[in-house]
N, CA, C and O atoms as a Tinker XYZ file with bonds, in Angstrom:
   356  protein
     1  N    181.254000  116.354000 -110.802000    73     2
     2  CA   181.158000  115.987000 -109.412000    64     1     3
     3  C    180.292000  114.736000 -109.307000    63     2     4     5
     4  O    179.154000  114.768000 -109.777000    81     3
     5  N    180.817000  113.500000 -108.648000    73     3     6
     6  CA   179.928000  112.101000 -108.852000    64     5     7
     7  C    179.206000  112.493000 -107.750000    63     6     8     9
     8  O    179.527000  113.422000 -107.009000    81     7
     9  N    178.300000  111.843000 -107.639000    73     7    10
    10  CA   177.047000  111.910000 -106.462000    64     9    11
    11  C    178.008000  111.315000 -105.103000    63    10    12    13
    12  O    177.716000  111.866000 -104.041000    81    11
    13  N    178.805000  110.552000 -105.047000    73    11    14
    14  CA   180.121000  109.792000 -103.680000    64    13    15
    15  C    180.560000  111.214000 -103.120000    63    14    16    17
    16  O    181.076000  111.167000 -102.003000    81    15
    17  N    180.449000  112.394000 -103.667000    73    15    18
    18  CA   181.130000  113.586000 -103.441000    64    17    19
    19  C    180.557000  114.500000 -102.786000    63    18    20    21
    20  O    180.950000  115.099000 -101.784000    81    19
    21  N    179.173000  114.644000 -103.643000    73    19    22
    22  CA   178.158000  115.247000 -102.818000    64    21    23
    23  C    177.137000  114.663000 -101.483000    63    22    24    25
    24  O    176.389000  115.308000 -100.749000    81    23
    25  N    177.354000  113.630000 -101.503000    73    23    26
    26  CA   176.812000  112.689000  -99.975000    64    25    27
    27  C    178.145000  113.148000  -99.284000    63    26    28    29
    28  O    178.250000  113.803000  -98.247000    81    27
    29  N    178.829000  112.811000  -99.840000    73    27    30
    30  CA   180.083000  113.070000  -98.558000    64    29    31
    31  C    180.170000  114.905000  -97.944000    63    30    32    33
    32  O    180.296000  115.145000  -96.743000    81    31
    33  N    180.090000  115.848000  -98.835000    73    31    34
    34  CA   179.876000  116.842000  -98.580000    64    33    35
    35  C    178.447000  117.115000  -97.469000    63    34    36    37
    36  O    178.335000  117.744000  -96.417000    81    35
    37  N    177.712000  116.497000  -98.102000    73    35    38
    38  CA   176.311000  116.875000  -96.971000    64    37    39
    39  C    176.723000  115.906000  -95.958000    63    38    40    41
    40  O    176.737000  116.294000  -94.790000    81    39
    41  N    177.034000  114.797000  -96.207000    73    39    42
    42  CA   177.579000  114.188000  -94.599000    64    41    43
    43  C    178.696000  115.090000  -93.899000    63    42    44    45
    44  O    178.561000  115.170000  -92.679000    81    43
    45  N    179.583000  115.661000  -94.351000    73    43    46
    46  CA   180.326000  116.345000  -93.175000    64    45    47
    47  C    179.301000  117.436000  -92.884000    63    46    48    49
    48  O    179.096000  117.556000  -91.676000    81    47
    49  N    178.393000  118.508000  -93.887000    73    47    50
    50  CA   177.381000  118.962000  -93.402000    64    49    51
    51  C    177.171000  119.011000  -92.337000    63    50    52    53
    52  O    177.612000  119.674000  -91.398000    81    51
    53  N    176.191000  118.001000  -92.503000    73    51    54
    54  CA   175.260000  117.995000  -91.424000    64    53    55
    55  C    176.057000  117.548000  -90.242000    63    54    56    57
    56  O    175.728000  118.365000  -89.383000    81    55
    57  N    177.106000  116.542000  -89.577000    73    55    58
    58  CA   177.938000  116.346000  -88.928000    64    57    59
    59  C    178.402000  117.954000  -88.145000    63    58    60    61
    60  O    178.428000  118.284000  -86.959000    81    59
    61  N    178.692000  118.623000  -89.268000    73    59    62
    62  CA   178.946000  120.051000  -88.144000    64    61    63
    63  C    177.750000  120.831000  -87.597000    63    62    64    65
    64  O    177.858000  121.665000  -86.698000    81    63
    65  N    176.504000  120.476000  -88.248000    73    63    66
    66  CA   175.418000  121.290000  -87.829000    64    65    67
    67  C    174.754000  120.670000  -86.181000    63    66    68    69
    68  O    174.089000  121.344000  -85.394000    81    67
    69  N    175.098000  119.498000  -86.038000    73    67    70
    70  CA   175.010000  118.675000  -84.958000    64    69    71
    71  C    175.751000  119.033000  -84.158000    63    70    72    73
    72  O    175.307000  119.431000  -83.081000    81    71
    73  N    176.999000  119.017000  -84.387000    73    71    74
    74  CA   177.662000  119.433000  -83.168000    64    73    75
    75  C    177.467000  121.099000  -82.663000    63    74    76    77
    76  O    177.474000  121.453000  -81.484000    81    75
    77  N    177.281000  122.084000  -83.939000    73    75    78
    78  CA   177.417000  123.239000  -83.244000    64    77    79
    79  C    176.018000  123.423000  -82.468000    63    78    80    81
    80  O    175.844000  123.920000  -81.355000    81    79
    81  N    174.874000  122.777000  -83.537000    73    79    82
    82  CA   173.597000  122.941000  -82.368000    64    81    83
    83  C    173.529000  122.349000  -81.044000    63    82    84    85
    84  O    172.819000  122.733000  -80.114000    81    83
    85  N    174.342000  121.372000  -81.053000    73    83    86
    86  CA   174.352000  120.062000  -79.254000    64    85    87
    87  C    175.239000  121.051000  -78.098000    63    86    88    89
    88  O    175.300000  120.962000  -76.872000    81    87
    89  N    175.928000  122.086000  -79.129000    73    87    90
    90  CA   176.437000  123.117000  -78.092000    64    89    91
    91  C    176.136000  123.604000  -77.615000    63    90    92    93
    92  O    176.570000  123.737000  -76.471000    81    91
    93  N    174.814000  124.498000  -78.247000    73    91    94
    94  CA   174.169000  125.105000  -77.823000    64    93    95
    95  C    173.338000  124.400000  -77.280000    63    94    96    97
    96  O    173.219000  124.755000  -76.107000    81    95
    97  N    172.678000  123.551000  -77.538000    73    95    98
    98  CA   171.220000  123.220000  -76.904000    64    97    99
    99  C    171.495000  122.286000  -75.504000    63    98   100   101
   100  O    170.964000  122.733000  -74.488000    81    99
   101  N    172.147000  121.241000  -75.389000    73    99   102
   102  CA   172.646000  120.658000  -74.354000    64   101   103
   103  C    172.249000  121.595000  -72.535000    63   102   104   105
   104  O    171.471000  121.517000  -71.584000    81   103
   105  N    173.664000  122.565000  -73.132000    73   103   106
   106  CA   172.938000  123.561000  -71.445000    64   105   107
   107  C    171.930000  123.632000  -71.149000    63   106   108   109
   108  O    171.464000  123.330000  -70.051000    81   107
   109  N    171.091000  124.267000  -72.559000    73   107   110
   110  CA   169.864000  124.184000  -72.245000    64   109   111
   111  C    169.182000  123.906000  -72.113000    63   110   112   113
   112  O    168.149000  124.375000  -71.634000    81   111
   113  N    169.433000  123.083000  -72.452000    73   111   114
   114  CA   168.500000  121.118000  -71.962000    64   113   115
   115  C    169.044000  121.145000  -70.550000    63   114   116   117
   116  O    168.119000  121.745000  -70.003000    81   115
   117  N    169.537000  121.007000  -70.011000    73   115   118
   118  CA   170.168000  120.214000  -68.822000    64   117   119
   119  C    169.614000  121.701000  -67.837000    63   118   120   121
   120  O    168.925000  121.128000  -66.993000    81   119
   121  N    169.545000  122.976000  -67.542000    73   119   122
   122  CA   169.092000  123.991000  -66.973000    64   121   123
   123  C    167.729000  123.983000  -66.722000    63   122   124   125
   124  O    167.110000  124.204000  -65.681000    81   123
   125  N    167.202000  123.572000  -68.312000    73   123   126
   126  CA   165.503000  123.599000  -68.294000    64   125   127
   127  C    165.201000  122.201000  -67.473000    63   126   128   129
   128  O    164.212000  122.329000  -66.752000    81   127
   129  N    165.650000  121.245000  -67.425000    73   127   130
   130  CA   165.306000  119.833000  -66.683000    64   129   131
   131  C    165.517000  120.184000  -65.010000    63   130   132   133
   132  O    164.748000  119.712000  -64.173000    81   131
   133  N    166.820000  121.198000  -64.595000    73   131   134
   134  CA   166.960000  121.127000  -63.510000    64   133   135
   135  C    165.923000  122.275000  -62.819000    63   134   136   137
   136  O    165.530000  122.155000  -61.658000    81   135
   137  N    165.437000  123.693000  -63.915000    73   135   138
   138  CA   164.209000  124.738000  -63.228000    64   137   139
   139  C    162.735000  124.020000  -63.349000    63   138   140   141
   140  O    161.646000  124.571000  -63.189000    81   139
   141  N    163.008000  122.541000  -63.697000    73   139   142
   142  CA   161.533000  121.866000  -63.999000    64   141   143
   143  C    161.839000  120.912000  -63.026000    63   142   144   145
   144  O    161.107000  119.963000  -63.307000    81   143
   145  N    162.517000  120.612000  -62.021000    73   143   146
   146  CA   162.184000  119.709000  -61.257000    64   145   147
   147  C    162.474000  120.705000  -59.795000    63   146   148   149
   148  O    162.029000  120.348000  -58.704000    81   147
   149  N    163.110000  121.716000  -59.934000    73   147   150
   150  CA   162.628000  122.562000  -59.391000    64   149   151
   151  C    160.899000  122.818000  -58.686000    63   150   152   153
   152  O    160.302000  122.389000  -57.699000    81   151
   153  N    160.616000  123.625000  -59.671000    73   151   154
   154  CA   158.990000  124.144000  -60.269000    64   153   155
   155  C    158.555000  122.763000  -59.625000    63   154   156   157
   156  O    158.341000  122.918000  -58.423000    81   155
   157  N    158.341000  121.357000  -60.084000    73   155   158
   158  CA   158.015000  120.147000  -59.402000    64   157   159
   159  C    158.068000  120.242000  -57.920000    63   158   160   161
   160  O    157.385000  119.452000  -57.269000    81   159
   161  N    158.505000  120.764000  -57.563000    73   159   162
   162  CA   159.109000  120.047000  -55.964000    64   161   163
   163  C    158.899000  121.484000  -54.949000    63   162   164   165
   164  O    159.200000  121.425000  -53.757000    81   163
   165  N    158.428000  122.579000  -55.481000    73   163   166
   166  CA   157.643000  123.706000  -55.033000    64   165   167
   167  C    157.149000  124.379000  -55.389000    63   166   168   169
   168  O    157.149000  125.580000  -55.119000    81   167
   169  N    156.242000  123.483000  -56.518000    73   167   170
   170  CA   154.881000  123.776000  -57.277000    64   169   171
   171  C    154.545000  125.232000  -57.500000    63   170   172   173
   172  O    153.493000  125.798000  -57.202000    81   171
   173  N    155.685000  125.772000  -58.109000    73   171   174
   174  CA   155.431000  127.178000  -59.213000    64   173   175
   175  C    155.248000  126.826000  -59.871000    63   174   176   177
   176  O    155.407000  125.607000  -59.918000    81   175
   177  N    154.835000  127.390000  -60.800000    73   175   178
   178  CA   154.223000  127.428000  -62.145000    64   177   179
   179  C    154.363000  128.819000  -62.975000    63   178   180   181
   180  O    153.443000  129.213000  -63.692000    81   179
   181  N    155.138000  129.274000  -62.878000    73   179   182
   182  CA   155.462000  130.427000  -63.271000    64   181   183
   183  C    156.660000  130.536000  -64.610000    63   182   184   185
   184  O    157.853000  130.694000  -64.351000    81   183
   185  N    156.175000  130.434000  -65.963000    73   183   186
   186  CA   156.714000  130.080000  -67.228000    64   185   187
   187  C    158.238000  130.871000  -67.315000    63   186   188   189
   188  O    159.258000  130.367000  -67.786000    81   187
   189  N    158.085000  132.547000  -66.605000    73   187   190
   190  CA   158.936000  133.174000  -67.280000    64   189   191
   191  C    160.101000  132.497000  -65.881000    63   190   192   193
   192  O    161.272000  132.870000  -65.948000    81   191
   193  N    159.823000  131.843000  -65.073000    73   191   194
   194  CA   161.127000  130.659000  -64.019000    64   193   195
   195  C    161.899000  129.677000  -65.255000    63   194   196   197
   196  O    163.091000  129.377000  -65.174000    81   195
   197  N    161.065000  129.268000  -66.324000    73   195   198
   198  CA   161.860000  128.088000  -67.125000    64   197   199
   199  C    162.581000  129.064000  -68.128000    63   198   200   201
   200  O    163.646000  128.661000  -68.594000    81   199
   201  N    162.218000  130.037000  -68.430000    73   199   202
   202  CA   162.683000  131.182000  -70.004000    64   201   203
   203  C    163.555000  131.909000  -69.769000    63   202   204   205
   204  O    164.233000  132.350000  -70.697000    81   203
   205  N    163.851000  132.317000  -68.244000    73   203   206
   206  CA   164.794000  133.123000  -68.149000    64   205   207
   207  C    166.509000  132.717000  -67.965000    63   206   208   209
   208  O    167.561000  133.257000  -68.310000    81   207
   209  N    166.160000  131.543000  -67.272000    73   207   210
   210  CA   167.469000  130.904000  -66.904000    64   209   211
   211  C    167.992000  130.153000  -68.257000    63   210   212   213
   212  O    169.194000  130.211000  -68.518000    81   211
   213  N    167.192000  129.523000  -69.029000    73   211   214
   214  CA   167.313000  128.896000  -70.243000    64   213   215
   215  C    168.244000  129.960000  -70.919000    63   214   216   217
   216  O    169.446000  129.918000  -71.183000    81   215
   217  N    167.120000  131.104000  -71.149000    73   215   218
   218  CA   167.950000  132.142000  -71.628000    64   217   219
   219  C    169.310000  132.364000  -71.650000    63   218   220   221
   220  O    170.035000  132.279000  -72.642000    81   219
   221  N    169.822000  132.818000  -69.868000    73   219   222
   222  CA   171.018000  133.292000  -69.680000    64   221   223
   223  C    172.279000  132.067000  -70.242000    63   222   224   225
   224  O    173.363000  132.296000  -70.777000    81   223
   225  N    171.728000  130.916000  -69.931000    73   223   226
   226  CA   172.904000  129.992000  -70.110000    64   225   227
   227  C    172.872000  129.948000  -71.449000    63   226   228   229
   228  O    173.952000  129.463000  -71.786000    81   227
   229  N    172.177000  130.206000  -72.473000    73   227   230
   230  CA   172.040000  129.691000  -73.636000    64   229   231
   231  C    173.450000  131.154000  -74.749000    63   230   232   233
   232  O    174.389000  131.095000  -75.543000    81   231
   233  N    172.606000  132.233000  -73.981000    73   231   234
   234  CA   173.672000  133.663000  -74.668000    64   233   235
   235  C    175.651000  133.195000  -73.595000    63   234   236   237
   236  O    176.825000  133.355000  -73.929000    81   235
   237  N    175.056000  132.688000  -72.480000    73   235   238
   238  CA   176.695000  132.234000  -71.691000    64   237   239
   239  C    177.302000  131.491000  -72.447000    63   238   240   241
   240  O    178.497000  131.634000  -72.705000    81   239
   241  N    176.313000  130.273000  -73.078000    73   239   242
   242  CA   177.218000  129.150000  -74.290000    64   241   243
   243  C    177.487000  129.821000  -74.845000    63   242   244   245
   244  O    178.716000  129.765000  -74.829000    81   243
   245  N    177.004000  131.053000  -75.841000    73   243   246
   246  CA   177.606000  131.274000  -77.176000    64   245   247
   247  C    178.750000  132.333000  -77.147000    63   246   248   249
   248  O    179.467000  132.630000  -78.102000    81   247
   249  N    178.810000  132.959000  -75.628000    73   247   250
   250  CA   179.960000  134.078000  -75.296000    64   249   251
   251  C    181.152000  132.774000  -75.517000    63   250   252   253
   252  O    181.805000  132.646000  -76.553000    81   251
   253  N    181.285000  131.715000  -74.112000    73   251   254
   254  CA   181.950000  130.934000  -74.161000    64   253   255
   255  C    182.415000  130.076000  -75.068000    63   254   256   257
   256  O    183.631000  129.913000  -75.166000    81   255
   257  N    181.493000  129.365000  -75.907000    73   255   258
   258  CA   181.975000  128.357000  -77.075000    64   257   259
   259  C    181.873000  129.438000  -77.821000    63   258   260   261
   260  O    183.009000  129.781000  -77.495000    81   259
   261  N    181.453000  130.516000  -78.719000    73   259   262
   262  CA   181.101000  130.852000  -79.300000    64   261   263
   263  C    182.642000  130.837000  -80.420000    63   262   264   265
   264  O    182.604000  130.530000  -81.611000    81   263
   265  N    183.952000  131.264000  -79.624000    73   263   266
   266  CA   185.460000  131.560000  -80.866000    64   265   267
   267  C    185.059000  129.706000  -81.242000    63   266   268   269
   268  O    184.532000  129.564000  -82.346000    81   267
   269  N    185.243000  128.566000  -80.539000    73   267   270
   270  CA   185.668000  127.334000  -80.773000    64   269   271
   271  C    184.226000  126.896000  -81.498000    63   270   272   273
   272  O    184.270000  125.854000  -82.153000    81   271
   273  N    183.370000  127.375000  -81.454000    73   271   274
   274  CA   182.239000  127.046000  -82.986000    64   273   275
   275  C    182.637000  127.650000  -84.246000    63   274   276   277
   276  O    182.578000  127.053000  -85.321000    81   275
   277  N    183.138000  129.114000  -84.063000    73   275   278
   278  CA   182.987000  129.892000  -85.289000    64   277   279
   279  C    184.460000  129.327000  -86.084000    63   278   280   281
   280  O    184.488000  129.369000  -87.314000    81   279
   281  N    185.767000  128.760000  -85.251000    73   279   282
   282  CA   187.084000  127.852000  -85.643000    64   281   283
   283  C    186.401000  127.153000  -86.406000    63   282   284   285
   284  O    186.516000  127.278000  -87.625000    81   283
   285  N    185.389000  126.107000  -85.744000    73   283   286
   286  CA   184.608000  124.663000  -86.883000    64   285   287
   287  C    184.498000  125.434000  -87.719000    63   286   288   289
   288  O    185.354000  125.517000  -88.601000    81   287
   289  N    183.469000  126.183000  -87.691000    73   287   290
   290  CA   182.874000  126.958000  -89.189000    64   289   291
   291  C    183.756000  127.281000  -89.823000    63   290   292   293
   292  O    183.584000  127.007000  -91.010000    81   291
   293  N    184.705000  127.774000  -89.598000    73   291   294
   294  CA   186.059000  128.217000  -90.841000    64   293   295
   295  C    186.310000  127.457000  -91.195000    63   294   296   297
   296  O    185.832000  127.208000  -92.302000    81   295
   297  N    187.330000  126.370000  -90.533000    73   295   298
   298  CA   187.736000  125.180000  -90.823000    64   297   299
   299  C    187.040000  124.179000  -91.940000    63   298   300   301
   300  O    187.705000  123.702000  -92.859000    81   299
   301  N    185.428000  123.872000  -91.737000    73   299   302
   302  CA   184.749000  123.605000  -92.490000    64   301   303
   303  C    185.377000  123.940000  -94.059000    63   302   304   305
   304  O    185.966000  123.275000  -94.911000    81   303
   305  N    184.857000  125.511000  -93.923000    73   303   306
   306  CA   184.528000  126.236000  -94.877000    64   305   307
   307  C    186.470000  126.204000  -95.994000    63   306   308   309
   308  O    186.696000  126.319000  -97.198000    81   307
   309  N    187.093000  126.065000  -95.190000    73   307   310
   310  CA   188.375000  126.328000  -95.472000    64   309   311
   311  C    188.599000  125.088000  -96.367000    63   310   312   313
   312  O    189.390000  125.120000  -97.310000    81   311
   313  N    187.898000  124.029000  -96.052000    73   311   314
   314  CA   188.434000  122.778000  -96.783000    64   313   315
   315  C    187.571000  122.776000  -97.865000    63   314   316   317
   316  O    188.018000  122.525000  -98.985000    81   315
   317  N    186.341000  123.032000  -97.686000    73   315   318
   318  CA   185.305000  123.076000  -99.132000    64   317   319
   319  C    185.676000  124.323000 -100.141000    63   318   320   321
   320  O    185.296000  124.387000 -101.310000    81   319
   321  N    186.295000  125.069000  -99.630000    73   319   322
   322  CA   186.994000  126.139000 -100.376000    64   321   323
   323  C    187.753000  125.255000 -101.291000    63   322   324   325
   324  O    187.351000  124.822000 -102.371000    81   323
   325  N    189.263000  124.970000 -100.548000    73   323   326
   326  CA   190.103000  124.125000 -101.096000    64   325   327
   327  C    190.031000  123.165000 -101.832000    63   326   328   329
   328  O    190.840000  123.006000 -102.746000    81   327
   329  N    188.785000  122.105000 -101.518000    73   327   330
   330  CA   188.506000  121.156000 -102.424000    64   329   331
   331  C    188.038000  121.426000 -103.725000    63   330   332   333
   332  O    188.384000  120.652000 -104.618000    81   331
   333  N    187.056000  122.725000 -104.087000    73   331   334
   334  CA   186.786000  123.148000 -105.111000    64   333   335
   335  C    187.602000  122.789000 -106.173000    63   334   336   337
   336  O    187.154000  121.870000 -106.860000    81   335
   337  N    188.607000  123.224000 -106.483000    73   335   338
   338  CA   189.387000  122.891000 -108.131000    64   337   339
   339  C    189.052000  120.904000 -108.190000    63   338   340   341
   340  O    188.394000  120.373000 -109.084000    81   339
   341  N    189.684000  120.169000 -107.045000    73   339   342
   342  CA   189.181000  118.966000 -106.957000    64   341   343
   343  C    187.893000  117.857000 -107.348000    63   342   344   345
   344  O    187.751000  116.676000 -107.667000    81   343
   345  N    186.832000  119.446000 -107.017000    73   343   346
   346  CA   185.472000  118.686000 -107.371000    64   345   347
   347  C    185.051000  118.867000 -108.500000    63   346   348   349
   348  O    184.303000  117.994000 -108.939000    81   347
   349  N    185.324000  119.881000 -109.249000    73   347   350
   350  CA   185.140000  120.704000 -110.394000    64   349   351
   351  C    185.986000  119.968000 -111.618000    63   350   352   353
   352  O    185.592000  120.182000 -112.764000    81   351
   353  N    186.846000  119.324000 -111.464000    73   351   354
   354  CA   187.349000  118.742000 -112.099000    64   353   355
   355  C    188.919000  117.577000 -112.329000    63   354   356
   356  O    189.128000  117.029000 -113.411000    81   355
């Protein structure tokens, strides 16, 4: 296996680890910005206001995306399977 093989392998890597984490995290970025300008603008301060909603949307992403992440992950996995005899020799 030349080293051109294994960069390319950790580059598609990490390429899928990005996208499946931006899936997840995104909502929750964008929920936590909107219960924090919230909290801003009628000065609660009350932590478990930012944790809970974060929460719900975060388990909602993974009900929702959750088949069309775990597709990537096969898919992935399906081609590094396949490539094996290829890399090996």
């Amino acid at each position: 296996m030349s080293p051109e093989q294994v960069l390319d392998i950790f580059h598609r890597t990490l390429e899928l680890i990005v996208v499946l984490v931006s899936i997840i995290l995104l909502p929750a970025l964008a929920v936590g910005l909107l219960v924090s300008m919230f909290q801003a603008a009628t000065q609660i301060n009350e932590m478990t206001l930012s944790f809970i909603p974060k929460l719900l949307v975060t388990l909602a992403t993974l009900m929702i995306a959750g088949p069309y992440m775990l597709g990537l992950l096969l898919d992935y996995l399906r081609r590094v399977f396949e490539d094996i005899p290829f890399l090996i020799g």
